[in-house]
C-alpha positions in Angstrom: 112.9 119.4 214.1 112.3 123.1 214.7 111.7 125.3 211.3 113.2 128.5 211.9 111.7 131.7 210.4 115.0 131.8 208.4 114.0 128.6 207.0 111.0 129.4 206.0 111.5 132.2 204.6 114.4 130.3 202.1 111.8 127.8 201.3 109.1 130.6 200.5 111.5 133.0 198.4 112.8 129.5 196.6 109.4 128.5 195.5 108.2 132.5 194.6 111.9 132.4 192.4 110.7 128.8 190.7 107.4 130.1 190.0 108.0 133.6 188.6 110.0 131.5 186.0 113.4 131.8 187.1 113.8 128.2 187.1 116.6 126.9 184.0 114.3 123.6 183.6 111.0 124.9 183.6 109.2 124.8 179.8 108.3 127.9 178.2 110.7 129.6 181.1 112.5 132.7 179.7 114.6 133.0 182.6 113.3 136.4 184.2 115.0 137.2 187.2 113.6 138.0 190.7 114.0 141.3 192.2 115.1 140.4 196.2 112.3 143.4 196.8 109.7 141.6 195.0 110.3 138.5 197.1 110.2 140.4 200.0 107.1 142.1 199.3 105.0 138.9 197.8 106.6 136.6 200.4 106.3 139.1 203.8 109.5 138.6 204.4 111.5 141.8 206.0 113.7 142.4 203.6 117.2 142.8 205.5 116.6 139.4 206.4 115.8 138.2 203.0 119.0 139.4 201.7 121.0 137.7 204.4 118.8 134.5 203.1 119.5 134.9 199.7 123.7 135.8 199.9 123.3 131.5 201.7 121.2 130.2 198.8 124.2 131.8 196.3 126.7 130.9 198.5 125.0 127.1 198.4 124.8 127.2 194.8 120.7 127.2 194.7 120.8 130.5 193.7 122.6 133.0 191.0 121.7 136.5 190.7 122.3 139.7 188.4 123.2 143.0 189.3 121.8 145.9 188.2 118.3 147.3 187.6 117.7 144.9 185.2 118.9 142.5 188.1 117.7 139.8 190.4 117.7 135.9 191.3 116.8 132.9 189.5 117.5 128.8 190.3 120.6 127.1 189.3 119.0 124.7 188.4 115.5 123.3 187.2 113.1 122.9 190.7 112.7 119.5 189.8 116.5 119.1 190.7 116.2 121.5 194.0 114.9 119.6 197.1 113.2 121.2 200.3 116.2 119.5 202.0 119.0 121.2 199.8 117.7 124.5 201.0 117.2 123.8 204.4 120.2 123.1 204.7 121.9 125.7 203.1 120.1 128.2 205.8 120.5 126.1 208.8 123.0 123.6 208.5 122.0 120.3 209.9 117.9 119.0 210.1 118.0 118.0 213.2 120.0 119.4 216.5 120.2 118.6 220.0 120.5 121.2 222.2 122.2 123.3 219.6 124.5 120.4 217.7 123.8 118.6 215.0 122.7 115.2 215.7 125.0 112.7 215.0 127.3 115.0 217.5 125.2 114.1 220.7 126.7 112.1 223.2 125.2 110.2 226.3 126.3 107.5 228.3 124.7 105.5 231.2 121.0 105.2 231.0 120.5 107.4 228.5 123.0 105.9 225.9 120.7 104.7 223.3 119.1 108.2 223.0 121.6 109.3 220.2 120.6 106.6 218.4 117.1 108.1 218.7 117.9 111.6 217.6 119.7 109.8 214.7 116.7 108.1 213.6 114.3 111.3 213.5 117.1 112.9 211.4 116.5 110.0 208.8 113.2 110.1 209.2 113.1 113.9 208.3 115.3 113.7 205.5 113.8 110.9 203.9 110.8 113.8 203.7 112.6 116.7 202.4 114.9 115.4 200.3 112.6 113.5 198.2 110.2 116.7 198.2 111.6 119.2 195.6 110.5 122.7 194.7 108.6 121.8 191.4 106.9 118.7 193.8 105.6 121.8 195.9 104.8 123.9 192.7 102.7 121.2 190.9 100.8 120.2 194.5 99.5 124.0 194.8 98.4 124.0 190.9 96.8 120.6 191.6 96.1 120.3 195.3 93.0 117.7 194.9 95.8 114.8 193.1 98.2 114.9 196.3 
């Protein structure tokens, strides 16, 4: 698996958007929305690129956003609900490639037949990890880093 700046960057403006309170399940939330600029500038991520990020998030239905100066971003729903792998994969399509495909799209014969079965197994393996890890998992191990 190869984390892409893009990908980290989505991960990093999802957690800054749970934490600033624009997640719909968090207690005592209000809601506010996330300025794109704000993320940008707390997350040091450029923010052309962020945009680009956050337009996938939306598009994925992580995200929803206001326009307007009283505008921004906040979670669809509570982080709890929101996994490491939903977002991932809204930015980057499939966890695991080979040599550019996703996957479960390789294809070898001869000697090397039984690699796709390989490749298939570290996809598993991966998304076993980041789709059992949610945003609020993330959250709660930063606020309590000594329990995890």
């Amino acid at each position: 698996m190869y984390v892409s700046a893009r990908s980290d960057y989505a991960v990093r403006a999802m957690l800054a958007v749970a934490d600033a309170g624009g997640d719909p399940g968090q207690p005592g939330s209000g809601g506010e929305l996330v300025k794109a600029a704000t993320l940008a500038e707390t997350q040091d991520i450029p923010l052309s690129f962020l945009q680009g990020i956050l337009l996938d998030l939306r598009r994925a239905g992580l995200l929803h956003s206001h326009r307007g100066t009283e505008g921004g971003y906040a979670l669809t729903r509570p982080a709890a609900e929101i996994t490491v792998g939903d977002v991932l994969r809204a930015v980057g399509g499939a966890l695991t490639t080979v040599r550019g495909l996703p996957a479960q799209d390789a294809g070898y014969h001869g000697v090397a037949a039984g690699l796709r079965d390989v490749w298939l197994a570290v996809d598993g393996a991966i998304g076993v990890v980041v789709d059992r890890t949610s945003l609020a998992d993330l959250l709660v191990r930063r606020d309590h880093p000594a329990s995890h």
